[in-house]
N, C-alpha and C positions, 0 to 999 in steps of 0.2 A: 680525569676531571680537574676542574680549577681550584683554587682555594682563593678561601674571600682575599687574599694578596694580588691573587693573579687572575682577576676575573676579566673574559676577555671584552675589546671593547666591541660596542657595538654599532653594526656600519651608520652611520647618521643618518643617511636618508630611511632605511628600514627604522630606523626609532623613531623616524620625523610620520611615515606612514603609522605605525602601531598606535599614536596618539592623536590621531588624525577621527573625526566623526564621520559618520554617513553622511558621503556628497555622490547623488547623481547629476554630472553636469550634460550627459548625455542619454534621453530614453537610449536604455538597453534591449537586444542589443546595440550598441553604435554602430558607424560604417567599418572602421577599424575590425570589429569581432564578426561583421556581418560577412566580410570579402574573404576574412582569414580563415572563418569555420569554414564557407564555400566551397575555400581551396584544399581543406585539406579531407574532410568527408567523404570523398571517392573514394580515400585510401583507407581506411576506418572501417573495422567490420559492425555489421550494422546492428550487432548483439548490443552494444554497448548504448546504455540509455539516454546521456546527456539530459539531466532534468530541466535546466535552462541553458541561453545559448550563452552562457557565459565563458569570454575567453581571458582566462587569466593570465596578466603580467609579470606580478608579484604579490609579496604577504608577507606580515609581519604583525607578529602578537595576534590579536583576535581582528586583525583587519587586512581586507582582501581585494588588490586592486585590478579591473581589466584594464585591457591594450588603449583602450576610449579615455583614460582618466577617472571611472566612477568609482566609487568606494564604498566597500559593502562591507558589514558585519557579520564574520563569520560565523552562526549559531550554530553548524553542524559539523565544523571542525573537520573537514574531509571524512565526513563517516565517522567520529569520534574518535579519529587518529590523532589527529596534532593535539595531544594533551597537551604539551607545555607551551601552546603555542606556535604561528609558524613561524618560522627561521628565528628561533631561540637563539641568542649568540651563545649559552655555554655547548648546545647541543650543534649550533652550527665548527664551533671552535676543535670539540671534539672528534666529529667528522673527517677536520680539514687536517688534524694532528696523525690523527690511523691514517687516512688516505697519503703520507707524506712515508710512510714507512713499511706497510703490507695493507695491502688492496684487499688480496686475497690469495689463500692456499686452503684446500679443502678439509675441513672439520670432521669428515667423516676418515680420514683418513692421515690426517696429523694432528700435532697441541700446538695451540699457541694461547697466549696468556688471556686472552679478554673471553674466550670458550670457558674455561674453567670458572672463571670470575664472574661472571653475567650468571651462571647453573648454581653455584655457591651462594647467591644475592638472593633469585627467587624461592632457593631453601631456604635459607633466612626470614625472608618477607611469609611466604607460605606456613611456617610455625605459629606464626599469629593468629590462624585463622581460630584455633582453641581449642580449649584444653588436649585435647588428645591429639594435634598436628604432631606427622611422622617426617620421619628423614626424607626428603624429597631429590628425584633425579631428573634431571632433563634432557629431554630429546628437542635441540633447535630448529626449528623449519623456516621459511619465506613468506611465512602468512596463515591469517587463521582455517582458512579452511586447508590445509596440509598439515595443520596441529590435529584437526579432527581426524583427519586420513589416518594420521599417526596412532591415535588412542582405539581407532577401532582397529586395525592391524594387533598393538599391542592385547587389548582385553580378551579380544578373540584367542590369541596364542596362549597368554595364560590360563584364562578356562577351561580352554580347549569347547568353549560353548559357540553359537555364532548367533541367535536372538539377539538382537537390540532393542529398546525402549526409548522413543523420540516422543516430541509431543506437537499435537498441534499448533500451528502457529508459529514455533521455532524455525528460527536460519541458522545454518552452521555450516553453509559455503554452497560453492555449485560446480567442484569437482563432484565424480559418478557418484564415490562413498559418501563424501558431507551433503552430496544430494539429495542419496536416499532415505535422510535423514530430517532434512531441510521441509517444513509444511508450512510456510509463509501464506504461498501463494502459486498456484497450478501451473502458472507461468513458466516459471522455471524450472518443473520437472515435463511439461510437456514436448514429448515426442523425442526424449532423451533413455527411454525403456529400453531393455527392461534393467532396472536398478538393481541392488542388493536385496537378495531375499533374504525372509527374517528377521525384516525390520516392523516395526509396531508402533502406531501413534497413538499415546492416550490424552487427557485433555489437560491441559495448561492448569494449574494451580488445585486442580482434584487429584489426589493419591489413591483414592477409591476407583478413579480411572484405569490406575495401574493393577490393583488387584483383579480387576474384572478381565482385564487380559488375560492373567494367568487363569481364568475358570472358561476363556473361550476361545483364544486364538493362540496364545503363546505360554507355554508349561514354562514357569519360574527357570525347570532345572535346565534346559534351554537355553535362558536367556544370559547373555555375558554381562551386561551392562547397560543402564538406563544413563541418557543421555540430557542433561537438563541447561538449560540457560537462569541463571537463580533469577534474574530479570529480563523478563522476555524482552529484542531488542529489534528488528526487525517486525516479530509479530505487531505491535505496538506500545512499545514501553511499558509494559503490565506489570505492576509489581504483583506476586502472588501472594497469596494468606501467608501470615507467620507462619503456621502450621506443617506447611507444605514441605521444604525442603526436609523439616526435622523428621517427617512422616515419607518421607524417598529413604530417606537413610536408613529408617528401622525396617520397612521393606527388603532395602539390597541387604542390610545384614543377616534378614532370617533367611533368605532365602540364597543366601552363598553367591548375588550379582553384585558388580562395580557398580559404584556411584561417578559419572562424570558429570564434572561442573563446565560447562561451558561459558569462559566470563572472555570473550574476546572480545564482545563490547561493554559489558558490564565489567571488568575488572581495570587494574591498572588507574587507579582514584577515580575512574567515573563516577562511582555512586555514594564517594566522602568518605568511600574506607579504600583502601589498596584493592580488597576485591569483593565483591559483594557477598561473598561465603561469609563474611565477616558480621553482616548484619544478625546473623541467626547462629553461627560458630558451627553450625554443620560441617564437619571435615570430608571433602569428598577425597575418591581415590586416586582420582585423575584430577588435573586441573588443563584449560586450553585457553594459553593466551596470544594476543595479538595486538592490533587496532594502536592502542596507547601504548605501546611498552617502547618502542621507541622515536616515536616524535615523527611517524613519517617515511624513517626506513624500514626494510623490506624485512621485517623480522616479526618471529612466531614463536610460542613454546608449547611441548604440550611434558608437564610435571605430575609425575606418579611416585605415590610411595614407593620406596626401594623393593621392599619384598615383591613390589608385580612387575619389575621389570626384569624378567626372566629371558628376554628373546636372547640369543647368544648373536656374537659379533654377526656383521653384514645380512642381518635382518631386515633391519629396517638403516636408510642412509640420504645422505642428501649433498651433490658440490656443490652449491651454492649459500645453500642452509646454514646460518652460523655466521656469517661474513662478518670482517674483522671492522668494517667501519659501520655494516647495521650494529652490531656487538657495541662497540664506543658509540653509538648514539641510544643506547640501548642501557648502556651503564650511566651515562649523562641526562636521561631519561629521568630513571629511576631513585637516582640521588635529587634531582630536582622536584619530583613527587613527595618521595620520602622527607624530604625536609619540610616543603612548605605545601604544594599541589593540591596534596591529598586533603588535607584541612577546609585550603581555602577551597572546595568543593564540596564538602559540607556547606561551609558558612555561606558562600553565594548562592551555592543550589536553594539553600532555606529562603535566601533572600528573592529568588527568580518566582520559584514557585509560590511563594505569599504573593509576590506582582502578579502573577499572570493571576492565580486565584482572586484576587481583589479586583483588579480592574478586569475582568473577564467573567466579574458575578454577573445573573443578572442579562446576559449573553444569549439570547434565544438561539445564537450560530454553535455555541458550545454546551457540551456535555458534562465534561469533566477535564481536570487537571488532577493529573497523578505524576507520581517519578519518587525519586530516591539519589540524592544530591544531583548534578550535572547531566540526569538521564530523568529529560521530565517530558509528558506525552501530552499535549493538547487533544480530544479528542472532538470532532465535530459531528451536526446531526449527520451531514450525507458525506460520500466520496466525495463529490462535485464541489460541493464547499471546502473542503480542506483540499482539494488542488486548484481552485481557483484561489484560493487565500495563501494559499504557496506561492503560486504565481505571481501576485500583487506584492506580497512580500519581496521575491525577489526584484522586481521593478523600482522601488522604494528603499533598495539596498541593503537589505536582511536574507540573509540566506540559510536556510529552513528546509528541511527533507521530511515527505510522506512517509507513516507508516501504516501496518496496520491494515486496516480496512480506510479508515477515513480520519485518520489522527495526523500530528505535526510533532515531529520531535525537535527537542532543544537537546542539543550535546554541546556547547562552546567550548573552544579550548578551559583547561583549568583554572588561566591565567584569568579568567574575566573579572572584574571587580563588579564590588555594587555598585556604583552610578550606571555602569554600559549595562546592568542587568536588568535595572528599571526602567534606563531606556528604550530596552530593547522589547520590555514588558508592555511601556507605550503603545511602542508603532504596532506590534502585534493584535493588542486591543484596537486601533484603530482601525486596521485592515480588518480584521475580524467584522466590525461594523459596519465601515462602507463595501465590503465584497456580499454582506448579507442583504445592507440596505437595498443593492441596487439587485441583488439577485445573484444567483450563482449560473454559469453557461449549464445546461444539459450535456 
């Protein structure tokens, strides 16, 4: 990492875009993005969604340019990855320092300094969740759904149980295992059977959900470990009752199951703490991170007290998992959170969501506004309306991702300030208005 002496600079014209407002000088898509997505789509497997035909250039801080010249504001952060923004110069500096010395040599089967370093930080970080945080270890992976893969390998072994407890609503990847755990949406487990057996979905933010399992489908002594997201992120930004998380915990303790937190989108300062376990100090047993931890590169954790990691050598392993320069964008990451991120995600998220709630009263097209700093949910009356007003939004250069059934979530980089947050509360309201005024498509 740099020190305020040696901070690196940053390339001009990326600082000249980062301060740049939303300009469409071209309806999107242009000719440029129209010819290029064209050409390249034959080759493309057609699983892959593309929400709009947006063909990107470049990015820098919370703004996002295509091949046509227009410029969008990033509200979704690539899926709530680019915490610190995109192409951060300390996290780009970082990057360009590891790749100049080790690429890569395999973590599963040698040390090199930034492994140990990056596992020693998220101990560190993870003691805070409270009072009773344990000594924590880590297994590094490529992404969050291979943190999930990871934690149920591990629970399973320890046990020796193989029951899981997932819950409706919840995404935790769309590999086979984080599948069968995954209840978003039918979509993504259809015609993919048959999954893991022994897995169980109770409901989102009721614990009484859980007990009723063990009296009808799935016997406690059974079950290895209940699988939770402490804010639903995918389903649609739900924050659950206070209650909830503290009432999992008392659960998994009497009944001898793992507690896993699943914060791969909620963790890592999205929701104005480092992780969202933080709001309530529930200590889980597992912890599975991703998305934000480091700015973009290809890296995962999945963190368990010491005492459950029990697998013995070449259990569980991965050559790619760990790389030395996701690793240094991962440490550059984290010190940039930790100093400032995390904060200003608190303070802007309060300032976003008072905008959208204010200018969004009143709104016969919306429901509710809800979230928990930088993870906030717009929810609208129909499906139809919240993907036609996704739509418009991206046309008008905000770019904004469905969740849910019929909501819009906000995740902007960290870096957002209040001005680009009221603004962005603006045009939001706006489109909100004229996509209801004039009607929403069937």
């Amino acid at each position: 990492m740099t020190t305020a002496d040696t901070q690196p600079i940053r390339n001009p014209a990326l600082a000249a875009l980062a301060a740049q407002p939303i300009s469409i000088v071209t309806e999107p898509p242009g000719p440029r993005a129209k010819e290029m997505i064209a050409r390249a789509l034959p080759y493309l497997s057609p699983s892959l969604i593309h929400c709009y035909p947006l063909m990107v250039q470049r990015a820098s801080g919370c703004m996002v340019e295509d091949v046509d010249g227009n410029i969008y504001f990033d509200a979704e952060a690539g899926v709530a990855t680019a915490s610190t923004g995109h192409c951060h110069p300390a996290v780009a500096a970082a990057i360009a320092a590891q790749a100049e010395v080790l690429i890569h040599i395999c973590g599963t089967d040698f040390h090199y300094p930034g492994y140990g370093a990056i596992c020693a930080k998220l101990d560190e970080l993870a003691r805070r969740i409270g009072p009773n945080a344990h000594h924590w270890q880590t297994f590094l992976t490529n992404s969050g759904t291979e943190a999930v893969e990871a934690a149920i390998k591990l629970v399973r072994h320890h046990t020796r149980r193989q029951g899981l407890i997932a819950f409706r609503g919840g995404f935790h990847g769309r590999t086979l295992g984080s599948l069968s755990l995954t209840a978003s949406k039918s979509k993504y487990r259809r015609r993919f059977g048959p999954l893991l057996p022994g897995v169980f979905h109770a409901k989102y933010g009721d614990a009484d959900s859980v007990e009723e399992l063990f009296g009808t489908v799935a016997s406690a002594d059974d079950v290895a470990a209940i699988i939770v997201e402490p804010v639903l992120g995918e389903g649609g930004y739900v924050v659950p009752p206070a209650d909830f998380l503290p009432r999992l915990r008392t659960i998994a303790d009497r009944h001898g199951i793992l507690l896993v937190f699943d914060e791969v989108q909620s963790g890592m300062g999205r929701t104005g703490k480092m992780f969202a376990a933080e709001h309530t100090g529930v200590v889980p047993d597992v912890m599975l991170l991703a998305k934000g931890i480091a700015s973009g590169m290809p890296l995962g954790a999945m963190i368990a007290r010491r005492e459950l990691m029990t697998w013995p050598p070449g259990s569980h392993g991965s050559t790619i998992a760990g790389n030395p320069v996701a690793i240094a964008a991962g440490l550059a990451t984290i010190e940039l959170l930790d100093n400032e991120l995390v904060a200003n995600s608190a303070r802007v998220g309060d300032t976003l969501r008072t905008a959208l709630s204010a200018k969004l009263r009143g709104e016969p097209a919306v429901t509710e506004v809800r979230g928990v700093g930088l993870m906030i949910g717009v929810e609208l009356m129909t499906p139809e309306l919240a993907h036609a007003i996704a739509n418009e939004c991206f046309k008008r250069g905000l770019l904004v991702l469905e969740c849910g059934s019929k909501a819009i979530r906000f995740s902007p980089p960290l870096i957002i300030n209040d001005v680009q947050a009221v603004a962005i509360a603006d045009l939001f309201a706006a489109v909100c208005r004229e996509v209801r005024a004039i009607g929403a498509p069937a």
